[in-house]
VEXVEX-930386 format. One line per field, with one value per residue (C-alpha): residue number from 1; residue in three letters; y, x, z. Coordinates in Angstrom, 1 decimal, padded with zeros to 4 digits. Layout:
i	(NUM,...)
aa	(Ala,...)
v	(Y,...)
u	(X,...)
w	(Z,...)
! end
This chain:
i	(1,2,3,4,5,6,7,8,9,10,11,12,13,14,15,16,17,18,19,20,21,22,23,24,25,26,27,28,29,30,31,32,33,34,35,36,37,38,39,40,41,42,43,44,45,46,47,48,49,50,51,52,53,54,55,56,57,58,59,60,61,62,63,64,65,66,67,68,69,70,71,72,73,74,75,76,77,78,79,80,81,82,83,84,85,86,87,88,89,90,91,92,93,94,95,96,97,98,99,100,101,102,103,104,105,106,107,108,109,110,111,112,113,114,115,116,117,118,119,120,121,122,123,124,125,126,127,128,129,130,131,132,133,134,135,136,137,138,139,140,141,142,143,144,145,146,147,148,149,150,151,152,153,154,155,156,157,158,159,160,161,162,163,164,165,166,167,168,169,170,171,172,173,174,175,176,177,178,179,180,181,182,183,184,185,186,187)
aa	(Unk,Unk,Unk,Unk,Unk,Unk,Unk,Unk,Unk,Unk,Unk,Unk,Unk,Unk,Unk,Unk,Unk,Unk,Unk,Unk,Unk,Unk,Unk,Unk,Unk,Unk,Unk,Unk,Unk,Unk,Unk,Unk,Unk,Unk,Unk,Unk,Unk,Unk,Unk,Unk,Unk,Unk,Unk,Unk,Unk,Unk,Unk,Unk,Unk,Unk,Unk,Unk,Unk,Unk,Unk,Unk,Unk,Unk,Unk,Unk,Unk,Unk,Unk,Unk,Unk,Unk,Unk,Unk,Unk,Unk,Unk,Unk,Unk,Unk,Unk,Unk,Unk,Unk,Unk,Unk,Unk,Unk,Unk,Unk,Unk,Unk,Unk,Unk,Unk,Unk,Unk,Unk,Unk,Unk,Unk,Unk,Unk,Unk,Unk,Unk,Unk,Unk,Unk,Unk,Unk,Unk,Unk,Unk,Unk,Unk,Unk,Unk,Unk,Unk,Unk,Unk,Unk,Unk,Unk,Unk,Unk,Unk,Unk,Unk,Unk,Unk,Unk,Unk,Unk,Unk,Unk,Unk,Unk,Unk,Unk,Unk,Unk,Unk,Unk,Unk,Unk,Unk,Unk,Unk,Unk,Unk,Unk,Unk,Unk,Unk,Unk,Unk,Unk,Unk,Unk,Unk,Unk,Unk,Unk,Unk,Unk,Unk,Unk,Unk,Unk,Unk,Unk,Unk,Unk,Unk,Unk,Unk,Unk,Unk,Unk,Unk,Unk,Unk,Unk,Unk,Unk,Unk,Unk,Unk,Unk,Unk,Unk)
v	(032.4,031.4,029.5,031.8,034.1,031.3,029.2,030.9,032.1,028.9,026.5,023.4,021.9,019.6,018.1,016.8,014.0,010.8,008.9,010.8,009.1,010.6,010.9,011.5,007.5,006.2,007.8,006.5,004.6,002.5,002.7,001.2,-001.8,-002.5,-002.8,-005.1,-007.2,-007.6,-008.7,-011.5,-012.4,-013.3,-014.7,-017.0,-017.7,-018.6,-020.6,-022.8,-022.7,-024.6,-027.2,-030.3,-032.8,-033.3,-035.6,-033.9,-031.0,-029.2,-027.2,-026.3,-025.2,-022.9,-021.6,-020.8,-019.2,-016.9,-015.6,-014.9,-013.5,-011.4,-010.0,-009.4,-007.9,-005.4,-004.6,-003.2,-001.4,000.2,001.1,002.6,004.3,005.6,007.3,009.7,006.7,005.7,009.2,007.6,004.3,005.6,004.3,007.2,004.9,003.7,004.0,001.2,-000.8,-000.9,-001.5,-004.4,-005.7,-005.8,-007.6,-010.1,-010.8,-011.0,-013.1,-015.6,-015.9,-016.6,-019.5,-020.9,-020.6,-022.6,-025.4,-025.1,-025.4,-028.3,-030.4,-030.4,-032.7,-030.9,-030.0,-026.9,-025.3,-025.5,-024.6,-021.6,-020.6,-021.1,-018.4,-015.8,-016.6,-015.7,-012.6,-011.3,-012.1,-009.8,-007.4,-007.2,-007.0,-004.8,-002.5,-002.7,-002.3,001.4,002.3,002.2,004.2,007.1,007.0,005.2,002.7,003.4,002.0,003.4,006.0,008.4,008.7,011.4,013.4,011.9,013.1,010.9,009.0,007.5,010.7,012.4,015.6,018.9,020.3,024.7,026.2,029.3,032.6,034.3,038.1,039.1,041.4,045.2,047.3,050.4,048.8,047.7,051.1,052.2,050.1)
u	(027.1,023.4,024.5,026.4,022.7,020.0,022.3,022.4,018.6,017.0,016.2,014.7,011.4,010.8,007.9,010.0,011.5,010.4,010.2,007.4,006.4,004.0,001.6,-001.9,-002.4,000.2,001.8,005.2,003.6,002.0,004.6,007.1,004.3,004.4,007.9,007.9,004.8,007.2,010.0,008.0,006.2,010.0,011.0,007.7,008.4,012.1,012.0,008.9,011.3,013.6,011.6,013.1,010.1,006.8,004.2,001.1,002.0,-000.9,-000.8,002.5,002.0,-000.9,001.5,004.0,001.1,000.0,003.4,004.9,001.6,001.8,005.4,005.5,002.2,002.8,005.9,004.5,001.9,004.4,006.7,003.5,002.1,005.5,006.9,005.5,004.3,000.9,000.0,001.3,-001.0,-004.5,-005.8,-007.8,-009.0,-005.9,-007.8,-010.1,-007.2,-005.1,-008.0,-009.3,-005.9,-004.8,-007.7,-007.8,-004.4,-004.6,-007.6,-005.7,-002.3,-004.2,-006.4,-002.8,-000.6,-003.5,-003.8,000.1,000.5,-001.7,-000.2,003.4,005.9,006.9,010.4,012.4,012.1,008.3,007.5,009.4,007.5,004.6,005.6,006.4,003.5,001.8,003.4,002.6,-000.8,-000.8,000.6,-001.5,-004.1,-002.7,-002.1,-005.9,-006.7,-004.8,-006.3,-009.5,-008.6,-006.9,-009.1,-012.0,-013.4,-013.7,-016.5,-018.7,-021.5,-021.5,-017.8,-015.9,-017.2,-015.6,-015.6,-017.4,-014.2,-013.0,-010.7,-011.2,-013.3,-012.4,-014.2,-013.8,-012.6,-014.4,-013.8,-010.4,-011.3,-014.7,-015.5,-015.3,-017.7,-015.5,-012.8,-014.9,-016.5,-020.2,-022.8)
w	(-018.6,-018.2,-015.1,-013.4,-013.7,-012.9,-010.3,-007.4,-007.4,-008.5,-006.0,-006.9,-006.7,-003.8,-005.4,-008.5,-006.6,-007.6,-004.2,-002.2,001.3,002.7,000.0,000.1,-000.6,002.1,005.3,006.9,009.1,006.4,004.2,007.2,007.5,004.0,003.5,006.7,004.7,001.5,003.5,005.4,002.4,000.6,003.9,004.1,000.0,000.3,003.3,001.4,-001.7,001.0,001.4,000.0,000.3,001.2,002.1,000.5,-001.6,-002.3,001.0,000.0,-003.0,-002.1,000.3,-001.9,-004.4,-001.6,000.0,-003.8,-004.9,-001.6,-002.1,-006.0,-005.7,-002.5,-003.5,-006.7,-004.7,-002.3,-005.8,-007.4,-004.0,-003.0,-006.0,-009.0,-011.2,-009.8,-011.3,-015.3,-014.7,-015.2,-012.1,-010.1,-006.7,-005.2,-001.6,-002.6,-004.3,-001.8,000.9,-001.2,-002.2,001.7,002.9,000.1,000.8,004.4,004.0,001.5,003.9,006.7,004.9,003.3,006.8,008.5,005.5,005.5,009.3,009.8,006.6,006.8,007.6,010.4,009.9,011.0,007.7,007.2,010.6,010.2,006.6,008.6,011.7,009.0,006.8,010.2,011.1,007.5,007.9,011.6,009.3,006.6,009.2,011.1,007.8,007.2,010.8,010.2,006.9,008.1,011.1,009.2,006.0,006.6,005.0,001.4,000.4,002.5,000.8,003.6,003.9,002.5,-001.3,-004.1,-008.0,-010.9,-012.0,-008.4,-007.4,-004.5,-005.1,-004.3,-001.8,-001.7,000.7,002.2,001.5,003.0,001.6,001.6,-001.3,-000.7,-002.8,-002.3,-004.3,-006.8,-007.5,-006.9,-008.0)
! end
């Protein structure tokens, strides 16, 4: 009976959905880059996984650190930035994580594709890590390159008000009805 009353009224609240791009941390522009930085990080980390031998290692496996560092780690961040539960974590400035975390990890897959590009043993495989292991890097760049442009950079003093715990601050907005001293009687 109650749902025969309540159905055909109630509409439901858009905001209740758990997966919510855009947010105010991450447009669908960034959101698109991201998701293409995941899938060339696991590209970059299988086709290293591939690798059957090598000559001197170590390039390798700081290769292999950096491109599965890059994927588990942005793939969190686009899970946590893209749905309801960075609100749960307790974390108030995800602008300056996700600035810091993109350019340290751009930084680091550039510095590991070079070392990895320059000691390989040059097969198919490892040339190929080494091309996606690029690519990410553009991207990560590239998804730096358009936070900075849309946001700003974050930790900049003169940029935009923030509160005391690392949230963004409310800033009032002015006045739409101006007080009327008829309506609220003679003084």
């Amino acid at each position: 009976m109650a749902s025969e009353v309540y159905s055909p009224t109630t509409a439901p609240n858009p905001k209740s959905s758990w997966f919510m791009v855009p947010t105010e941390n991450l447009d669908k522009t960034r959101f698109a880059i991201k998701i293409l930085e995941v899938l060339l990080s696991f590209v970059a980390f299988i086709l290293e996984e591939v690798v059957n031998s090598c000559t001197s290692c170590s390039a390798l496996y700081f290769f292999e650190f950096v491109s599965c560092t890059a994927f588990l780690f942005t793939l969190l961040l686009v899970v946590l930035l893209a749905t309801t539960l960075h609100t749960r974590v307790g974390i108030t400035c995800w602008p300056l994580l996700d600035f810091v975390y993109t350019g340290v990890i751009a930084l680091l897959f550039l510095i590991a594709s070079i070392v990895f590009a320059s000691d390989n043993s040059d097969t198919t495989i490892e040339r190929s890590a080494v091309v996606f292991g690029f690519l990410a890097t553009v991207l990560f760049v590239l998804d730096l390159g358009l936070f900075v442009k849309n946001n700003g950079l974050p930790l900049q003093k003169g940029g935009k008000p923030t509160s005391s715990n690392g949230g963004p601050a409310a800033t009032p907005a002015p006045e739409s009805e101006k007080l009327n001293a008829t309506a609220n009687g003679p003084e």
